[in-house]
N, C-alpha and C positions, 0 to 999 in steps of 0.2 A: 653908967648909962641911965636914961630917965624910965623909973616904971615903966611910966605913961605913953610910951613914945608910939608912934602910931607902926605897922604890920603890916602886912598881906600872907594872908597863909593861903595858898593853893590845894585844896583837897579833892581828891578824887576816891571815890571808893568802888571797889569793881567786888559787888558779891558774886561769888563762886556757885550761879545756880542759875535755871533756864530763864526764870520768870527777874528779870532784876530791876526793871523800872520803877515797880511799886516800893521796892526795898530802897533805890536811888532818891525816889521820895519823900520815905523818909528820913534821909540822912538830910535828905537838904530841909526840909521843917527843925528839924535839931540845929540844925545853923543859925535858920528863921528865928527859935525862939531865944538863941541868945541875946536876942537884940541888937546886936551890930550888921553894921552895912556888909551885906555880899552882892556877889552877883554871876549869877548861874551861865554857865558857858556851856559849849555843845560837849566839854571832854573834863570838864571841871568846871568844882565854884568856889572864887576867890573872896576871900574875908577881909576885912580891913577893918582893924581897932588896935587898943593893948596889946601887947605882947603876952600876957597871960591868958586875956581873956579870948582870944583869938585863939590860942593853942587849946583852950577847955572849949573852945564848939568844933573844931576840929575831931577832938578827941570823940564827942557826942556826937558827932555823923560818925564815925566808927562804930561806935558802941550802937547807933540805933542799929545800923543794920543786923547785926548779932539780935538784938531787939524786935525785928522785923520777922527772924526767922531764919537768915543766913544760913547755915552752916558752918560758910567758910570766908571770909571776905580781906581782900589786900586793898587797903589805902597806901595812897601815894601822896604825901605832904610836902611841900614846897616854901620856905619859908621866907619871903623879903625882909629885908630886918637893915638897921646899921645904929652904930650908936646914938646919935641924934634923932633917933625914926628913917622910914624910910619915904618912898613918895607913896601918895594915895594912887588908888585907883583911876579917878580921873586925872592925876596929873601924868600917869602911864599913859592914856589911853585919849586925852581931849583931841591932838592932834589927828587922831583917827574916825574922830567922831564929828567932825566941823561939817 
């Protein structure tokens, strides 16, 4: 399989505490700064890069929220993958979009 091949990882993080938007925000800044494309949905936010580098901003919205203050938090990962890469984002999604 090629390193490089392009992902989508689906993240959700659901902290375990009244207040969790501020903490939801910052998982998705930890996304932000990895510098690969996402894009924030009402119930997730999907990443599309590497297959590494995509499972380490995944990882880091996990960990911010622990970082935030957390407690307790359950992420929920999703991974598009195939040998060759998989489809980006827009090509999931142009048809939807026109």
């Amino acid at each position: 399989m090629a390193e490089d091949r392009i992902v989508n990882i689906g993240v959700q993080v659901l902290p375990l505490t009244e207040d969790a938007l501020p903490i939801v925000d910052r998982a998705i800044a930890a996304i932000a700064a990895s510098g690969l494309r996402y894009e924030v949905g009402p119930l997730e936010t999907t990443i599309e890069g590497p297959f590494e580098a995509a499972w380490e901003a995944a990882k880091a919205a996990h960990l911010a929220c622990i970082e935030a203050g957390a407690k307790h938090v359950v992420t929920l990962i999703k991974v598009a993958d195939g040998a060759g890469g998989g489809m980006t984002i827009d090509e999931k999604t142009a048809k939807y979009r026109a």
